[in-house]
C-alpha positions as CSV (number, residue, x, y, z in Angstrom):
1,X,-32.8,212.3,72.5
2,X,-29.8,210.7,71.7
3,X,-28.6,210.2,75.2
4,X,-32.4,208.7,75.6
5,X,-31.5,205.9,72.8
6,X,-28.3,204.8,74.5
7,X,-29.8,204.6,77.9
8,X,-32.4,202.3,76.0
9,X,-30.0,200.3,75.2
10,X,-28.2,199.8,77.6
11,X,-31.5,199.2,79.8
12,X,-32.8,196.2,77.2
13,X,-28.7,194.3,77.9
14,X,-29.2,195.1,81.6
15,X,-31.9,192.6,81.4
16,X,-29.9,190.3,78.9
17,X,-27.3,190.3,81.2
18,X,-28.3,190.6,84.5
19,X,-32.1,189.5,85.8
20,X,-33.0,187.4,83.5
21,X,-30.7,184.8,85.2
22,X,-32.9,184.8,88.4
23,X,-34.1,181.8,89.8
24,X,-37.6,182.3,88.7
25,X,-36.8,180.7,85.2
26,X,-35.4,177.6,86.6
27,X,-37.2,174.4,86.0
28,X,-36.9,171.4,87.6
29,X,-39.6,169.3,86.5
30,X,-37.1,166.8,84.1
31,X,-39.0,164.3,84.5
32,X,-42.5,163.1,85.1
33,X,-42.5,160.8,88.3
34,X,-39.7,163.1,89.7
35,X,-42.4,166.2,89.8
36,X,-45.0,163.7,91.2
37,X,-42.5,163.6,94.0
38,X,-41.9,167.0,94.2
39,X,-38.4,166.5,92.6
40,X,-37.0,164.3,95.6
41,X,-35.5,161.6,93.4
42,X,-31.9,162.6,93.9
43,X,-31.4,159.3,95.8
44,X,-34.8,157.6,94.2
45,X,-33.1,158.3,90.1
46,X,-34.5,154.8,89.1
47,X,-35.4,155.4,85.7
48,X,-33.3,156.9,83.1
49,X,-34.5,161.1,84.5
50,X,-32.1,159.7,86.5
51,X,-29.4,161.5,83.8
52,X,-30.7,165.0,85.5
53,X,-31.4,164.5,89.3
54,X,-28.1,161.7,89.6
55,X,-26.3,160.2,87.0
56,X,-25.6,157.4,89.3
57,X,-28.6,156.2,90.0
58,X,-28.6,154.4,85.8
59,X,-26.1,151.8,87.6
60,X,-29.4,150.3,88.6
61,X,-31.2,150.2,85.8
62,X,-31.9,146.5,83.7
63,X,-29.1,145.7,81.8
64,X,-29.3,147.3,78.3
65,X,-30.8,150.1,76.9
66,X,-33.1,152.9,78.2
67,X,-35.1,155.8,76.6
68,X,-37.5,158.4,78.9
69,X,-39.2,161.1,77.2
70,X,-40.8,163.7,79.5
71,X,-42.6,167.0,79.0
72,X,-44.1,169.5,81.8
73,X,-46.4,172.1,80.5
74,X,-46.1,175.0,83.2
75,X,-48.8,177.7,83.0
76,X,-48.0,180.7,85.4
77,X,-49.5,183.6,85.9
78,X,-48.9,187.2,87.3
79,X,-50.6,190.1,88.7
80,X,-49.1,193.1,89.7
81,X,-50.7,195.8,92.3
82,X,-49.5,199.4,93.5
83,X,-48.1,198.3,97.3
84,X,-49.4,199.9,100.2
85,X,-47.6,203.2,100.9
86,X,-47.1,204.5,97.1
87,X,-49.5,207.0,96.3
88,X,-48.0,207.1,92.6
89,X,-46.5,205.0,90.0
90,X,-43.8,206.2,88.3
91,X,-44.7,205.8,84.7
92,X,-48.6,205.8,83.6
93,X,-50.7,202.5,83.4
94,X,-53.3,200.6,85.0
95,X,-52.7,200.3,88.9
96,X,-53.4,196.1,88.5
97,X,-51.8,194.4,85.3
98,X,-51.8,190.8,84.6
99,X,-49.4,188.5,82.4
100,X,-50.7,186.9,79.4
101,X,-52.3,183.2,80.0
102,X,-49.0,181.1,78.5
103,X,-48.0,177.6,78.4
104,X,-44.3,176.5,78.3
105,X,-43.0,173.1,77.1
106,X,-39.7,172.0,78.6
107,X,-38.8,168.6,77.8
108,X,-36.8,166.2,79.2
109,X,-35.2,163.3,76.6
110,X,-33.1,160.8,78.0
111,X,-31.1,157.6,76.8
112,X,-29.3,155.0,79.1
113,X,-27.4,152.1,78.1
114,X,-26.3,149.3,81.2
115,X,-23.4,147.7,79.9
116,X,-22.9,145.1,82.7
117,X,-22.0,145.4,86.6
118,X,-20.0,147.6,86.4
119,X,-20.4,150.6,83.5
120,X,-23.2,152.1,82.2
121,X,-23.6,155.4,79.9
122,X,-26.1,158.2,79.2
123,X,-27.1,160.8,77.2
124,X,-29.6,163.3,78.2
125,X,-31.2,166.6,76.9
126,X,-33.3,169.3,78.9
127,X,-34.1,172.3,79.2
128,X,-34.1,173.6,83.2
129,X,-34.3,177.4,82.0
130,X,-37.1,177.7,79.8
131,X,-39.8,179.9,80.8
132,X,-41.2,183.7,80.1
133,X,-43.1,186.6,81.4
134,X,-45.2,189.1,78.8
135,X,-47.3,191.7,80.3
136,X,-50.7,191.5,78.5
137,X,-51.7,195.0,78.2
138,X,-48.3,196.8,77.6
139,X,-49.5,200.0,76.7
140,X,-51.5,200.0,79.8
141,X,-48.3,198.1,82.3
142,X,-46.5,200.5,84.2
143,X,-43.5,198.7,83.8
144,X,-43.4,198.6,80.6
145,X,-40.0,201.0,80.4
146,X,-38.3,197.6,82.2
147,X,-39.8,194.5,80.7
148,X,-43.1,193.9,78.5
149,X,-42.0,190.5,77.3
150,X,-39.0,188.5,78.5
151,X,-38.8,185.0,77.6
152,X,-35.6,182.2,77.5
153,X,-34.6,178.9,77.0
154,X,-31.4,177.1,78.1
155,X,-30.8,174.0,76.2
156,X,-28.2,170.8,78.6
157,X,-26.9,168.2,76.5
158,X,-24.8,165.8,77.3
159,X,-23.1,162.4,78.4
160,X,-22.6,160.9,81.5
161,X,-20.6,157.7,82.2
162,X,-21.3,155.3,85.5
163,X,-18.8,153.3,87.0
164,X,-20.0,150.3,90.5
165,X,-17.0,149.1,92.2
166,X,-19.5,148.1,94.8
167,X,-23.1,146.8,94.2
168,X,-23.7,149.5,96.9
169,X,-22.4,152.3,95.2
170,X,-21.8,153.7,92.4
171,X,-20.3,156.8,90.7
172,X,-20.9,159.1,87.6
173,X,-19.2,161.7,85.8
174,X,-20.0,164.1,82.4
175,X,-20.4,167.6,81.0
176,X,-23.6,169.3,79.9
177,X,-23.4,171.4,76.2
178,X,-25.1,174.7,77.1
179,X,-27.0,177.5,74.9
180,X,-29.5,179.4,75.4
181,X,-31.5,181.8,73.3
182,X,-33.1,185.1,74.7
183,X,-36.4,187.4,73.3
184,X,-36.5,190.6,75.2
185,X,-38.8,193.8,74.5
186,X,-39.7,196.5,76.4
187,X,-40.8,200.5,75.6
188,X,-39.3,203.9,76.0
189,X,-40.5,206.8,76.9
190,X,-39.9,210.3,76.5
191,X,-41.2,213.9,78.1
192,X,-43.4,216.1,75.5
193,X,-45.3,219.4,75.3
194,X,-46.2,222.0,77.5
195,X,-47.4,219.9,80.1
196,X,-44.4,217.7,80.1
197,X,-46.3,214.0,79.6
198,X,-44.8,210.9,79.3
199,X,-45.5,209.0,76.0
200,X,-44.3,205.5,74.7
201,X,-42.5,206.3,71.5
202,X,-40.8,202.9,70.8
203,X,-40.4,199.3,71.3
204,X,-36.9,198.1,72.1
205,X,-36.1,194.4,71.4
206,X,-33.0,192.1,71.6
207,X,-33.4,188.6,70.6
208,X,-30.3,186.5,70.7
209,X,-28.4,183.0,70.9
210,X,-25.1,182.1,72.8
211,X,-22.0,180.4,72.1
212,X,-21.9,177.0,73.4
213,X,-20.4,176.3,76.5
214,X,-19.9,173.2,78.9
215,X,-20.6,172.2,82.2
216,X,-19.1,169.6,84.2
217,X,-21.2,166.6,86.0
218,X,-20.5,164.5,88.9
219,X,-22.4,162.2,91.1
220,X,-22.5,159.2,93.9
221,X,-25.1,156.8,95.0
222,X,-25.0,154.6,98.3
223,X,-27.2,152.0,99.0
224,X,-25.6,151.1,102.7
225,X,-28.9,148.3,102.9
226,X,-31.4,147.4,101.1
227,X,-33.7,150.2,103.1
228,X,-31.4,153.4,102.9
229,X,-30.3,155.1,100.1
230,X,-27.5,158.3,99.9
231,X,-27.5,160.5,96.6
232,X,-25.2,162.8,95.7
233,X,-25.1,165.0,91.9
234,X,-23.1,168.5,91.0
235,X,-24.0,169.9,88.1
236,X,-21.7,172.7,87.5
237,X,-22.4,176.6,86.5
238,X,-21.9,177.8,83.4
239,X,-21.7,181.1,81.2
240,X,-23.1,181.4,78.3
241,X,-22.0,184.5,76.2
242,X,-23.5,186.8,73.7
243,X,-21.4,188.4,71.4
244,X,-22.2,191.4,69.3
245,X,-26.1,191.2,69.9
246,X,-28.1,193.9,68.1
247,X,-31.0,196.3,69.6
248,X,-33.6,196.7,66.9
249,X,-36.0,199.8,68.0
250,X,-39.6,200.1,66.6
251,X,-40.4,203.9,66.6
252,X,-44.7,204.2,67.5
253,X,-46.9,206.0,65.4
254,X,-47.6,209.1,66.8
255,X,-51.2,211.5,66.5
256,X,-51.0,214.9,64.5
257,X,-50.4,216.8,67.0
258,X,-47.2,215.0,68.5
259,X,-45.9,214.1,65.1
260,X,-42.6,216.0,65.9
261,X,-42.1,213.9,68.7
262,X,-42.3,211.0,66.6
263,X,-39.6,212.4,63.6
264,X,-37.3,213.6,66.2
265,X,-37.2,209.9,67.7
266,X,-36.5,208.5,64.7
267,X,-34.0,211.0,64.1
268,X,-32.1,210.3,66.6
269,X,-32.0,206.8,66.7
270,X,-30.8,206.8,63.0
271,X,-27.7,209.3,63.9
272,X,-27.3,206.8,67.0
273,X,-25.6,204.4,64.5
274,X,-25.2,200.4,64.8
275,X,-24.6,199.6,68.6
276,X,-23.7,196.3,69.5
277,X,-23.5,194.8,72.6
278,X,-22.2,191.6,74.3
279,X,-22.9,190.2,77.5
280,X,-22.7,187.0,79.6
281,X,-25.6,185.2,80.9
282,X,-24.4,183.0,84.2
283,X,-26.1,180.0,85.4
284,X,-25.2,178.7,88.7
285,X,-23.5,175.1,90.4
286,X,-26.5,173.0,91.8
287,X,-25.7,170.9,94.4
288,X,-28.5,168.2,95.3
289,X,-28.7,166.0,98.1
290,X,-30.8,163.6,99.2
291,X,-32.0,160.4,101.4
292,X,-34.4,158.0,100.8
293,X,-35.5,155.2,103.0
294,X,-37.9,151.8,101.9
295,X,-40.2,151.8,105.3
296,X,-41.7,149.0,103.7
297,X,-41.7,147.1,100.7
298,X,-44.9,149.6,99.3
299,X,-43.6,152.7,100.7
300,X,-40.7,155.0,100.9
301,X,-40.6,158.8,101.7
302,X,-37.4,160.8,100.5
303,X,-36.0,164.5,101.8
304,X,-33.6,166.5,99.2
305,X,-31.8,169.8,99.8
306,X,-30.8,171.4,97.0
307,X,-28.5,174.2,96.9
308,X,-28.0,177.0,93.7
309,X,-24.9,179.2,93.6
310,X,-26.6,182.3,93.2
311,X,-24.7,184.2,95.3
312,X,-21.7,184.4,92.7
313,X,-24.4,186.7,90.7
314,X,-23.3,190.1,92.2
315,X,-22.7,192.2,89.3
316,X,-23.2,192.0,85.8
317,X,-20.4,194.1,83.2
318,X,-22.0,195.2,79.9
319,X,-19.7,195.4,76.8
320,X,-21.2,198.2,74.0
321,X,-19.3,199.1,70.4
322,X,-18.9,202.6,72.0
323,X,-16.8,202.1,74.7
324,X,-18.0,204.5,77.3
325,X,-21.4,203.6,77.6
326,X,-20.0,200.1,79.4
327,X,-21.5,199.5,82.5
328,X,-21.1,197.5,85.3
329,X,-24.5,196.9,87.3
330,X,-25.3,195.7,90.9
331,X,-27.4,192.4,91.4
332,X,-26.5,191.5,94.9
333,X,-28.1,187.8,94.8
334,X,-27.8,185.1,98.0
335,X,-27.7,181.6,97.6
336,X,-30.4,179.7,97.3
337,X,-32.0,176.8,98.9
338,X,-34.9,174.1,98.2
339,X,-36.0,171.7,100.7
340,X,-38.0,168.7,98.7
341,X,-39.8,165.7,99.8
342,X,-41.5,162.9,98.5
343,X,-43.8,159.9,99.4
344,X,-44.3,156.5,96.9
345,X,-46.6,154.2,97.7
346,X,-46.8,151.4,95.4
347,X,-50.4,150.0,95.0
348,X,-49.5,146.3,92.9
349,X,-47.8,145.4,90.5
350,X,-48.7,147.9,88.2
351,X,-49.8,151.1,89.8
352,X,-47.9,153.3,92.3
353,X,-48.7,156.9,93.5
354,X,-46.7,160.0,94.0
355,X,-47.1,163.0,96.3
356,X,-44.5,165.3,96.9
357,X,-43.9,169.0,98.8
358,X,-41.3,171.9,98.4
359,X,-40.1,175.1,99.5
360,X,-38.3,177.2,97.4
361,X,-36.5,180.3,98.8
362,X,-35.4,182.7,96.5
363,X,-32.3,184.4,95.8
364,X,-33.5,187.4,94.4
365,X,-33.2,191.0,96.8
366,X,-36.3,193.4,96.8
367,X,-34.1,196.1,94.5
368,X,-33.7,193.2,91.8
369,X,-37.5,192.3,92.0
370,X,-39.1,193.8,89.0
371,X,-42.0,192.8,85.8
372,X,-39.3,190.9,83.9
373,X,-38.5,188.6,86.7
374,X,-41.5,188.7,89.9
375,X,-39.6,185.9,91.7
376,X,-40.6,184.9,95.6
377,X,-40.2,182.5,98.1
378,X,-42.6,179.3,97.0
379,X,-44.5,176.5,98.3
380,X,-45.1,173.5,95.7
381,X,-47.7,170.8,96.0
382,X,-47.6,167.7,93.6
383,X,-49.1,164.2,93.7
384,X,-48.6,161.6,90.4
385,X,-49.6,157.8,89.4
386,X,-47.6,155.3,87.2
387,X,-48.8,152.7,85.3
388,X,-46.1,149.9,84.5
389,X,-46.2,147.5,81.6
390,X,-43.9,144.9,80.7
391,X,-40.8,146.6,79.9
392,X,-42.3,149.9,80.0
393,X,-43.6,152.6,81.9
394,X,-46.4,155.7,81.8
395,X,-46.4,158.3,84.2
396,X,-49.2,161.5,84.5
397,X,-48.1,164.0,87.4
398,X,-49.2,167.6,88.2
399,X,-47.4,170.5,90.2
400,X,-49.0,173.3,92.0
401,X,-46.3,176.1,92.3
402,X,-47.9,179.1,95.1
403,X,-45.6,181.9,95.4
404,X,-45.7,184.1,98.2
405,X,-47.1,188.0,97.4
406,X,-43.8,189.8,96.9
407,X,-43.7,193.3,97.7
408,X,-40.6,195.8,96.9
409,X,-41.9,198.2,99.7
410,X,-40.5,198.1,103.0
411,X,-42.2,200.5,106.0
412,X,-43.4,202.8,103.2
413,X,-40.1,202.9,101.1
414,X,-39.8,201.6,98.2
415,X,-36.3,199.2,97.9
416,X,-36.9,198.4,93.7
417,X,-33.3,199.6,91.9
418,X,-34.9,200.6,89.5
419,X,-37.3,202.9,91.1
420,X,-40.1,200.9,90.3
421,X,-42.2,199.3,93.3
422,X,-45.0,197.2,94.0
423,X,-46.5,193.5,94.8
424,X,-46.3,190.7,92.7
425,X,-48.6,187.7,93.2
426,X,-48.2,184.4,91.1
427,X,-48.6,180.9,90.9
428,X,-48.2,178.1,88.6
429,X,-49.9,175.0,87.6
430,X,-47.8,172.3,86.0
431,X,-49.1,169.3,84.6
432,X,-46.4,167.0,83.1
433,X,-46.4,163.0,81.7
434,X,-43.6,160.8,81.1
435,X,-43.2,157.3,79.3
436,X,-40.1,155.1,79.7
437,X,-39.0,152.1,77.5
438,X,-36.6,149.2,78.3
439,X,-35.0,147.2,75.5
């Protein structure tokens, strides 16, 4: 039993450490005209969201200062299925599971300040990594030995400072402030009686925060004429670390009849001692790109590729107080690779609409795929309207995220790591509304 209670362990920091940095808790809905467009704004940036999708794009801006506050409210959901070819799943539960109904609230809070023709300054806070999955049912998932709840947020903060040379171009530079705090909880099981069943005797959780760590920025915007625009913006990777995080385990309440069961798993976790872990949670160098041309003086379309370094993600080395239970784990992420586009079409003086497209490829391999992160290839659908005042600006937009059924079965064999196979299907629905001020 005690071997049982460090392999618990050191299952709860393989999620710390390694999948919970999949692409699947990315966010880029910053800001709320920018989803309207389906987050093609890296050469639009011409309101102070600007801070997140180009830096650059504030040399624009009226002279003075700036402040946008946005907030998206994704909903996703999640169903899981036995795939086609498993007879069996490897723990018991319900052969469909669903997550529970959710709503997430990452913001995006941005200040700008045009000095004159030349410099101009920001200050921007967001959170791009802030969402969850939590099984609904645990005690009826079948994964619940891997993940029943997973949830994180990544805080950015930072400056940026733009510098024109050139009314047509302009560049930026800064460093984000990065931490991020994790909630993770899943159950272990363990073999009893004469007919060798499987029971859930305890809850294993790990909630922790980072150190800080920084991120460098850098950005260019070219406006070659008054039609075409070029945008640029780097936003580097960055680690955050956990030091000395502690697993708390929540022994079940067991019936009469398996009440040995239940005092020899707390036995054992109390002569397990205090293990600590520590662990570093990477996110990855984005590189956007994009071009926007004015067709006419109503309407422009723009096209963004947008690039993630997730193939650095390869392997994830966990540190524990007792030195030999340190492993080092296989991830085997790719690269990946968004393809954005947006239309604007401004109505009068005072309205303009939004519609925008994406697809999102994921980085994550079948043997990574599993209930704490169900991540898959996507196809996003958005549309938006604005409503400008003098000086000022409203913005309602709304995101339809459609991932592609992911199964970890290939030709009847199952590719999961961990053993545990099966099809995911989610989606998401994203409303979001923005409102920007100029002083």
């Amino acid at each position: 039993m005690k071997q049982l209670s460090c392999i618990a362990i050191a299952s709860i920091l393989v999620v710390c450490a390694g999948k919970a940095e999949a692409g699947g808790f990315n966010i880029y809905e910053m800001g709320a005209r920018a989803t309207a467009l389906g987050g093609a704004f890296t050469a639009t940036a011409d309101d102070p969201s600007a801070l997140f999708y180009n830096p650059s794009g504030t040399a624009w801006l009226p002279e003075g200062w700036a402040v946008s506050a946005n907030l998206a409210t994704p909903m996703p959901s999640t169903e899981f299925a036995i795939a086609s070819g498993i007879t069996e799943l490897a723990f018991p539960g319900d052969p469909v599971s669903k997550t529970k109904d959710a709503i997430f609230t990452p913001v995006g809070l941005y200040f700008t300040y045009r000095h004159d023709d030349e410099w101009s300054y920001g200050f921007g806070v967001s959170t791009p990594f802030g969402l969850g999955v939590e099984w609904d049912d645990p005690f009826a998932f079948p994964g619940r030995p891997f993940s029943v709840n997973a949830q994180i947020q990544g805080l950015y903060f930072g400056p940026s400072v733009t510098f024109m040379p050139d009314p047509r171009i302009a560049f930026s530079f800064g460093a984000n402030g990065v931490i991020t705090h994790l909630q993770l909880e899943r159950h272990q099981f363990q073999n009893f009686g004469g007919d060798n069943m499987r029971y859930d005797v305890a809850e294993v959780e790990l909630r922790g925060t980072s150190e800080l760590s920084a991120a460098p920025l850098a950005s260019i915007m070219v406006k070659p004429n008054d039609k075409l625009t070029i945008g640029v913006n780097y936003r580097g990777g960055v680690t955050n670390t956990f030091e000395d995080q502690e697993v708390n385990f929540t022994v079940f309440d067991q019936p009469a009849e398996r009440q040995a069961l239940e005092d020899a798993v707390r036995a054992q976790i109390e002569g397990l001692g205090e293990q600590k872990v520590s662990g570093d949670l990477d996110f990855p160098a984005i590189l956007m790109t994009g071009v926007r041309y004015q067709f006419t003086p109503k309407f422009s379309l723009e096209g963004d590729f947008i690039w993630f370094n997730w193939a650095a993600f390869d392997e994830v080395i966990l540190e524990f107080t007792n030195a030999a239970l340190t492993t080092d784990l296989r991830e085997d992420y790719a690269d990946g690779q968004q393809w954005r586009f947006g239309a604007e079409y401004v109505f009068n003086r005072s309205v303009r609409g939004m519609a925008g497209f994406v697809f999102d490829n994921s980085p994550q391999p079948d043997g990574s795929v599993s209930p704490l992160l169900p991540d898959a290839n996507r196809l996003d659908y958005s549309f938006g309207l604005s409503y400008m005042g003098n000086g000022w600006e409203a913005t309602a937009s709304y995101m339809f995220v459609d991932f592609r059924d992911r199964s970890t079965v290939e030709d009847g064999v199952g590719r999961n790591f961990e053993g545990f196979d099966g099809v995911y299907k989610s989606v998401v629905h994203i409303p979001a509304v923005g409102f920007t001020k100029y002083f």
